[in-house]
Each structure stands twice: as C-alpha cells, then as structure tokens.
N, C-alpha and C positions, 0 to 999 in steps of 0.2 A: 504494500500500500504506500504510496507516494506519499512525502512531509506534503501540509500544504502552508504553502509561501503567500507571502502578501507582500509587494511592494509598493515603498512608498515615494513618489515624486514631486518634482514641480516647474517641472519643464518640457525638455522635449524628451525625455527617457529614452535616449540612447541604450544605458548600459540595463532597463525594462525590455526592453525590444531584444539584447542579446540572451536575457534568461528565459524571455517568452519562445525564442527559437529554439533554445536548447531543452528547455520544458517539453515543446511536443514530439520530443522521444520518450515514451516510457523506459526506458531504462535510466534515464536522470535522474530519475527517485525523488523530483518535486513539482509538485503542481501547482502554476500559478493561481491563487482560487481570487485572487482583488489586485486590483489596483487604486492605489489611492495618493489625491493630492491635495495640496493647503492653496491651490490655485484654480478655478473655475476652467479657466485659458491655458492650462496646462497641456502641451499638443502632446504629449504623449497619452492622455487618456482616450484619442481617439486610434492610435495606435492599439493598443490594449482593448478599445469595443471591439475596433475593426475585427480581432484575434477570438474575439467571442468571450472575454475576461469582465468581468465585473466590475465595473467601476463607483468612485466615490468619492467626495469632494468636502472637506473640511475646513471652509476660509476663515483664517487668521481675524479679517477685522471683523466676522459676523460674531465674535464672542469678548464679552465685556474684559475678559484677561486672561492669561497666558495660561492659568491654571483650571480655569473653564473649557479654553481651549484644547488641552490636552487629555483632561474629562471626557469630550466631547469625544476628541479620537479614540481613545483609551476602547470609549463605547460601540463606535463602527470598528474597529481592531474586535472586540471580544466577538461582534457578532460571527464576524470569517472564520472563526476558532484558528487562528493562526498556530503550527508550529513553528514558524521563524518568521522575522517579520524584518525585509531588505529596506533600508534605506539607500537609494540610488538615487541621487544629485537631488533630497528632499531638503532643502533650505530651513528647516526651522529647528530648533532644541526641543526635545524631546526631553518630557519631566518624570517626576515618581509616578504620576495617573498611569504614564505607558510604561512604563521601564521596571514596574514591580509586576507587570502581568504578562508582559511579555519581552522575548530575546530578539532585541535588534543586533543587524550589523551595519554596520558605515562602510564604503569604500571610499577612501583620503587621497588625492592626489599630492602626495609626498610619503616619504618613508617616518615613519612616525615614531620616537616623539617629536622628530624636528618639524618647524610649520606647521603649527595647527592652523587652525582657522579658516576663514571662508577664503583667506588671500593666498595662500600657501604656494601656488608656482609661480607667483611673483615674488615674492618671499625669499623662495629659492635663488633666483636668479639675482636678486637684490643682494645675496648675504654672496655670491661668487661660490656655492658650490658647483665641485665638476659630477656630480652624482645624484641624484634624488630617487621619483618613483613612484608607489602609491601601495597604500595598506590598506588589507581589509582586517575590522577589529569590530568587539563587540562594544555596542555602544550605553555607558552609563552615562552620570551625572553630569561628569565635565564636558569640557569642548577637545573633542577629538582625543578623549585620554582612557578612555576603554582599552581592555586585554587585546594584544596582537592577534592573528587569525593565521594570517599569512602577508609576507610583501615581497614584492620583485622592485630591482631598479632599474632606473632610465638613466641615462649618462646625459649631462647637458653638454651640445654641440656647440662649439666655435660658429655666434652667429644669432643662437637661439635666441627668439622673444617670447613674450609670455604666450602668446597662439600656437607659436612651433612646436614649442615645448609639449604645452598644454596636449597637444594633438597625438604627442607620440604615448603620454600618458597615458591619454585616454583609452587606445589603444590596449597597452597594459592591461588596465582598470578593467577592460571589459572580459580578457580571458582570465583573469584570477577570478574577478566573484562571481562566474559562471560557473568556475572550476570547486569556488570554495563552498559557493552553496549546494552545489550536488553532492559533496563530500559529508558537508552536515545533513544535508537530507539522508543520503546513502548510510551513514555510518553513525548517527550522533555524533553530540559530544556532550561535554563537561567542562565548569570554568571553576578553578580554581585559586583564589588570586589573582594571582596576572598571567593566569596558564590555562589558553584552551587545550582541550584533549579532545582531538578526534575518537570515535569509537566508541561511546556508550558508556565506557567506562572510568574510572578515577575517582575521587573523593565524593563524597555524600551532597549532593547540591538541592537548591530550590526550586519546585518546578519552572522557575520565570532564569535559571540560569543549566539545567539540565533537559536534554533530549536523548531518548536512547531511540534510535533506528528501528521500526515497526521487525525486521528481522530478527531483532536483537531482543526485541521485550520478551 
C-alpha cells in the first residue's frame, strides 16, 4: 500500500510536477493524495487538477493571524490523513498547529546549515563560496534548521548569477526529493535528534516524527 503524500506549494510547482510523474509508477511507494497552496494563483494547482490530484487553497490574508492560519491548514492537512506531508517551494512557516500532527520535509537550495532562508543562493554567491547545493531535511520550528534527510552539491561556476546558479540547483533539488520521498514512503523512517533513519526502525519516536513502511508494520 502506497505512503500517501500531500504537497505543499505556492507557485509554479516544478519540483510537485517531478513527484506527480514519479508517483504514477506504483512501484514509488507514494501517492500523491492533495495538493495544497497559501496562494489562490498558484499555477501549479492546475498542474496537479490537470493530473486528477486534489487540490486546496489556504490564503494567508483570509485569516486574522499566523496561528489561525496554521489551524486552519493543520485542519485540511488532517482531513488527506497524510503520511508525509512535502513542502516544495511552499513560502510560509509552518507552526506547532502543523508540525505536532504531522512530518514535513523542506527541500533548501543550499547545503544546510549554511544559508538558511528565503535568500540562500544569493547568499551563497554573496559570501564567494566555490560549493553549495540543496538539502532535503525534516522540517520543525526554526527556519531551515530541521534534521538533515539527505544533500548533494553544486559547485559555483566562474560567471554564475543568482539564475544560473539557481537553475543548476534546481535541477539537483528535483532528483533528491523524488529520490528521498520514495525512500521514506518505500522504507520509513525514524528521527532521532538530529538523525533520520531510513527503515522503520531506531529509537522509540512520536507518531508526528515516526513512519514504519506498510511492508514493514
């Protein structure tokens, strides 16, 4: 029985569109069951109708504050009964409402902890690293400071701007959290500290930070 994934956007959902393709092979081991964004105008949810995926839209200013607002998601999150729940280019902070009921993951454009934030490959190119990249990590309280997942680097070119760059990243970005989500769907995992573990198993965890793989229950 396939994880079911819900991702969450606010844009054009590139790196939605690479897990929706990779999604309809049953053998990936995750079904995307929703899509969801904090933006009405968000063009990747017509991507994801067009696919036949669920969509749903949770705008930032229709709620009086941040913690209503996360309420609010928290609430269409429970209804999809998500096993994982992807943030892919979702622009907003996610609080306790989501983050105690369910396992998000981020993917960062940079190697992480370096450059967090929404600025990060300009960041990079700003501070004269010859290296960076992007990580996928699980996401809690802080900004970009959740458990490592997995990361690959990108080498900055003699030349790069923040587009070039950006672009080879992105690239990256899209075959690790295709790659990592199938593994967590395929295989569970477990978060320990600052330690995921692929595979169902490792130390005694919370339901909102442990998934063991339907094979494996």
């Amino acid at each position: 029985m396939s994880a079911r994934v819900v991702v969450l956007i606010s844009g054009a959902g590139s790196n939605m569109a690479a897990l929706l393709d990779a999604a309809a092979d049953p053998s990936y081991g995750a079904a995307i069951v929703a899509v969801g964004a904090d933006r009405r105008e968000a063009v990747g949810l017509v991507r994801a109708h067009e696919a036949g995926v669920d969509t749903f839209t949770v705008p930032f200013a229709d709620y009086g504050d941040r913690g209503d607002w996360n309420a609010a998601l928290s609430e269409r999150l429970d209804a999809c009964r998500p096993d994982l729940v992807v943030s892919a280019g979702f622009m907003r902070i996610l609080g306790a409402e989501v983050l105690e009921r369910h396992t998000v993951v981020n993917v960062h454009p940079a190697l992480l902890p370096a450059f967090p934030g929404a600025h990060a490959v300009r960041d990079a190119l700003a501070y004269g690293v010859k290296i960076t990249g992007a990580t996928v990590h699980v996401v809690d309280s802080g900004v970009d400071t959740g458990p490592v997942i997995e990361q690959s680097a990108v080498r900055v070119e003699p030349g790069d701007d923040a587009a070039s760059l950006h672009e080879r990243i992105q690239a990256v970005e899209r075959r690790m959290l295709v790659d990592v989500v199938g593994r967590l769907a395929r295989e569970g995992w477990t978060v320990s500290g600052r330690h995921v573990r692929l595979g169902g198993t490792g130390a005694q965890q919370s339901p909102s930070t442990a998934y063991v793989a339907e094979e494996n229950r």
